[in-house]
Phi, psi and omega in degrees: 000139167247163149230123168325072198258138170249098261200106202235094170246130186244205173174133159244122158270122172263168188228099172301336157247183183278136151290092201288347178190190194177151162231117187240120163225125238227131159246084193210338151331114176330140171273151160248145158229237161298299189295325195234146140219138175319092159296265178247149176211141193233180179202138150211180191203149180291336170262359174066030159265128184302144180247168178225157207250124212205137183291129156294231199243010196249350196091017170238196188271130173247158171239140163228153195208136252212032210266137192249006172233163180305154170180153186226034192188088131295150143225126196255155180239256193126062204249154164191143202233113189215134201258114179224140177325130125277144205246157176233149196255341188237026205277050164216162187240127170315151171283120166316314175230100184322332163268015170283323160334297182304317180288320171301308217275282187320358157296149183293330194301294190306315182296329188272359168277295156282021196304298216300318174271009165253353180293131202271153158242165189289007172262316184246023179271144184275118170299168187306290175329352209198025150315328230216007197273331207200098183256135143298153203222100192294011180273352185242148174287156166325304184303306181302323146303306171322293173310337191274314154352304154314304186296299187313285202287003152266359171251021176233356160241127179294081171327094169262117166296135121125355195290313192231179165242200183268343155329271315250097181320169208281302190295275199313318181299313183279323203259340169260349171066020218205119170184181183247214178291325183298329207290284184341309193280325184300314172293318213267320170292337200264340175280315171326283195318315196256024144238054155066017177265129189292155177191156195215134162293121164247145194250136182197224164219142201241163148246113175325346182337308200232072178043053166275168166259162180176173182238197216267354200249157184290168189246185202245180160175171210245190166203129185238160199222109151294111203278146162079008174235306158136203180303146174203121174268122193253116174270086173310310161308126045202025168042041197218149137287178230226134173209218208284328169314354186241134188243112196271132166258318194144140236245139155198199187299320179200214182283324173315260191325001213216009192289127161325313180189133210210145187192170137249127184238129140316077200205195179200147159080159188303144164239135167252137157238112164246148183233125168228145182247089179241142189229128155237168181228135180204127183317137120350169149235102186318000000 
């Protein structure tokens, strides 16, 4: 079975002074892969400056975009028509024996393989105090950890709007309990990570259809590498494994890698930013 998704991100920037110039790169384009594919898709911007569309260094699609005369007000827009697979999360067959799983991660092979997603940032590292906070119970598979993993940190963090940013340290998020999806995602690789599972932030869209949370802005979700089954996606904000509702832009180490939109403007005195995101959905028909 398919689905049909439409996918509207728009964003308005104000300026308190006049803007002599800007630089922008839009991470908002759909990966297309097994599951998902790309019908149509537009880009527009209020000042009608042409943008050019470019690989990053990670392998996905950036929109860059370049306007070189004044302005103190943009709006940029964002449209896409997208076809995605239904996915079962749980379509593999588990390793009988867990402890062989363990013994692949603990090899110098696996580690030296997976370095760039066991590796910590000052975004997904577990502070000292709180090492110990979330132990695997090595008598259960990986994949059973992980979920129960998924499980913890959606019931050890409170979904909160305006608390935190993308500052926000680890340690305050874990001791305040209060964040949004990028917080959520971030505790769940920093946990992944110090029992030794590799994991990557994903930056996308979810559809909202059947109350999951998320805010008006695109959402995180995590990816963890199950030995002998491969990446398996965990939404820690909604306590699911991650399927066709959810449309993956692209992955990196952290929110760093993976911000929607990033720029330099030329300018002086405060700036607004507003943001919106809406995904709708509808059946194929076979």
């Amino acid at each position: 079975m398919e689905h049909l998704y439409q996918i509207v991100y728009s964003a308005k920037n104000c300026y308190e002074e006049v803007v002599k110039e800007a630089i922008w790169q839009f991470q908002i384009l759909p990966l297309e892969n097994e599951s998902q594919h790309i019908v149509k898709w537009s880009f527009q911007n209020s000042l009608h400056t042409p943008y050019h569309v470019s690989i990053n260094g990670l392998g996905f699609i950036t929109i860059r975009l370049h306007p070189k005369h004044c302005f103190s007000e943009i709006e940029f827009k964002f449209e896409c028509e997208l076809v995605k697979k239904e996915l079962n999360p749980f379509d593999f067959l588990p390793n009988l024996e867990p402890q062989d799983d363990y013994g692949k991660i603990a090899s110098l092979a696996f580690k030296a393989d997976n370095e760039i997603y066991l590796r910590r940032t000052p975004l997904s590292s577990l502070p000292s105090v709180h090492q110990s906070i979330f132990i695997f119970d090595t008598s259960q598979s990986i994949f059973q950890n992980l979920r129960d993993l998924n499980h913890w940190v959606y019931n050890h963090l409170h979904f909160t709007v305006g608390v935190t940013d993308v500052t926000t340290p680890l340690k305050d998020i874990i001791e305040q309990r209060q964040g949004v999806c990028q917080d959520f995602t971030h505790l769940f690789c920093a946990i992944a990570k110090e029992n030794g599972i590799p994991s990557r932030y994903v930056s996308g869209y979810i559809h909202q259809g059947n109350n999951y949370f998320g805010d008006l802005q695109m959402h995180a979700w995590a990816e963890a590498l199950v030995p002998n089954v491969g990446w398996v996606g965990f939404d820690p904000t909604n306590d699911i494994l991650v399927a066709q509702n959810h449309i993956k832009v692209c992955h990196g180490k952290d929110y760093n890698d993976c911000s929607p939109l990033r720029g330099v403007v030329y300018s002086n005195g405060a700036n607004e930013t507003e943001y919106f995101v809406q995904v709708q959905s509808s059946q194929l028909q076979q």
